[in-house]
N, C-alpha and C positions, 0 to 999 in steps of 0.2 A: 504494500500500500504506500501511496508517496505521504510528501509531508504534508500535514494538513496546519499548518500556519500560516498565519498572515502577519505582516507588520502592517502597521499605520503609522504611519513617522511623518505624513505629509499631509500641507491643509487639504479637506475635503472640501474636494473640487468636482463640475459633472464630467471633468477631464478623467479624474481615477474612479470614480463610481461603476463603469461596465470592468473594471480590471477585477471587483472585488465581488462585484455581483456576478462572474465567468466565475472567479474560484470557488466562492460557495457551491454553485452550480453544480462546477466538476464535483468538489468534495460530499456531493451531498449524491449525485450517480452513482460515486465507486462505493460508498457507503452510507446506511444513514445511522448504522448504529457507533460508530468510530466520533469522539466528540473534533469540534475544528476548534483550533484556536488563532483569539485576536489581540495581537500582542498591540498597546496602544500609547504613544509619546507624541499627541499630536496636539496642538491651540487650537484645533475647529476647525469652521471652514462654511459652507453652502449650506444653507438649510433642505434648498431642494433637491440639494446632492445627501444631502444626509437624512432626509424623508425616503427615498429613492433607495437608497442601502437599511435602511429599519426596518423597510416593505418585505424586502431581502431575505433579512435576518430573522424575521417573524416567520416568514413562509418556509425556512430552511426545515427540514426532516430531524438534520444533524442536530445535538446536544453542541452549544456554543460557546466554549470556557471564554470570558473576555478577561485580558489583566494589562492592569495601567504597569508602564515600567516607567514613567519619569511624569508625564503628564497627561492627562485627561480634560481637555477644557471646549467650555462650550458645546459644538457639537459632537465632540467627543468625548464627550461625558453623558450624552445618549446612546451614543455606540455601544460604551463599557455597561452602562445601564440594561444595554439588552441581553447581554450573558444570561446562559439559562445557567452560568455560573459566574460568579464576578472576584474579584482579585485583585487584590492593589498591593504592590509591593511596600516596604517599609518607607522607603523617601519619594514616594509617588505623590500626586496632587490630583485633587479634582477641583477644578473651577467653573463655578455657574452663574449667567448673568442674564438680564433681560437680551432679548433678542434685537441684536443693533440692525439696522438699515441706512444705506447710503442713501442722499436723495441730495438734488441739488435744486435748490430756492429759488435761484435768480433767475427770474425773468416766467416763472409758469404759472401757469392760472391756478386759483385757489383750487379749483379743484381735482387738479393733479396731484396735489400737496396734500391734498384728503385723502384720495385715492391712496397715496401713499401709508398715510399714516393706519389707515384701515388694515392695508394689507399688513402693516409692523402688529395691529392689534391681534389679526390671525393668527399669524405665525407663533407671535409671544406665548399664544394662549395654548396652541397647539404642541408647542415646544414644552408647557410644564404641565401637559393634561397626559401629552405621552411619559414624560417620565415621571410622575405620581402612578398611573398605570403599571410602568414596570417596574418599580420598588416598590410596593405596597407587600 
């Protein structure tokens, strides 16, 4: 059987999202009783990249060990949250914040700037609705 590990060391992006969603994939074909593990040292990243790998993670067969080795923040601290086992080494961190959004002011109608702020109220809410869910 190959290795079934994963590093995450890099911001999630929707650039690495089909890399991580292919492994599981594989690792969940060649076996679904074999656990996969998610090795995690990463500051975040996409929300819609990181909604997009949860989907992933929930639908996976496999038993899913996640462990922080240095950092777990933002939306990688939903990732480690999805472990159907979780793990945090001794000098690991986890960091949680409201959910940020870029937008730029100058010059657009009020109500692109609503539109904006709505979609920040989604996300936020969706962002600590999923992980009360998966730590309870």
């Amino acid at each position: 059987m190959g290795k079934r590990e994963l590093f995450i060391t890099n911001e999630i992006t929707r650039e690495i999202t089909p890399y991580i969603q292919t492994f599981l994939k594989e690792c969940e074909e060649e076996s679904q009783m074999e656990p996969i593990k998610i090795y995690i040292n990463c500051f975040g990243g996409s929300l819609n990249a990181l909604f997009s790998i949860l989907d992933m993670i929930k639908n996976c067969k496999c038993p899913i060990y996640t462990v922080d080795i240095g950092e777990a923040d933002s939306a990688a601290a939903l990732i480690l949250a999805a472990g159907t086992k979780r793990f945090i080494t001794q000098n690991s961190r986890v960091m949680l914040h409201e959910v940020q959004i870029s937008m730029f002011i100058d010059l657009q109608p009020a109500s692109a700037v609503q539109a904006q702020m709505k979609e920040f109220e989604i996300f936020n809410d969706r962002f600590f609705t999923e992980l009360s869910r998966l730590t309870k």
